[in-house]
C-alpha positions as CSV (number, residue, x, y, z in Angstrom):
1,X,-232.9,29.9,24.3
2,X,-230.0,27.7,23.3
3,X,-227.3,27.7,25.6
4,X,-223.6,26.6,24.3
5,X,-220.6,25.1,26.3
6,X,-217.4,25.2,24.0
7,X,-214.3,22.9,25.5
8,X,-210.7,24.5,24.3
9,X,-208.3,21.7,25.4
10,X,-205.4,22.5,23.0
11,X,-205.2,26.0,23.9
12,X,-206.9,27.2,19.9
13,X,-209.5,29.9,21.9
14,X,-207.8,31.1,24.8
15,X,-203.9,30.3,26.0
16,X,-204.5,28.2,29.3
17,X,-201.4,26.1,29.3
18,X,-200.3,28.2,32.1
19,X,-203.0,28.2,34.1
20,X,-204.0,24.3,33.6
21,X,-200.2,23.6,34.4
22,X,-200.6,25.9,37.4
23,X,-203.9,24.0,38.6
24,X,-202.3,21.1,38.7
25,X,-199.7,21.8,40.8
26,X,-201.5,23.6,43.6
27,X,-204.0,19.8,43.1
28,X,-200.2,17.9,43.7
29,X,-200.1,20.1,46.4
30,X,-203.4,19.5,48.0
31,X,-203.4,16.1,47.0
32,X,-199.7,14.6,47.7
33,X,-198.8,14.5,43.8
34,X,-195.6,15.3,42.5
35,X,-195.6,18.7,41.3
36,X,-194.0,19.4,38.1
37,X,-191.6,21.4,37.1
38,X,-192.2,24.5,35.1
39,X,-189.3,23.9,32.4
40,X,-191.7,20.6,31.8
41,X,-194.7,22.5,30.5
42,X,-193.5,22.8,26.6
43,X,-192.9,19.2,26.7
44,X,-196.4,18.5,28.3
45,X,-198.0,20.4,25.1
46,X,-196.1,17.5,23.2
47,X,-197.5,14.8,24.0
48,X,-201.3,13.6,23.5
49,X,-203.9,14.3,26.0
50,X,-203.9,10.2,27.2
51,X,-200.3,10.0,27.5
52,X,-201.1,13.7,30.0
53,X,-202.7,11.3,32.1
């Protein structure tokens, strides 16, 4: 049996902007990160995945 693992980072397959940008805010939390606001989040889907980081 041939099992598959598909990666959807841009959002094509499912929309999980919201819940990536809510994951990392409860991680700032947790971790002492600046959270970020939520009128940020179109702008975050902007920019390429390196500059995310």
């Amino acid at each position: 049996m041939t099992k598959t693992i598909i990666f959807d980072f841009d959002g094509t397959l499912v929309e999980s902007g919201q819940v990536v940008f809510d994951l990392f805010n409860s991680f700032a939390d947790k971790y002492k990160y600046t959270r970020m606001p939520q009128e940020q989040s179109d702008y975050i889907r902007t920019i390429t995945f390196k500059e995310r980081f």
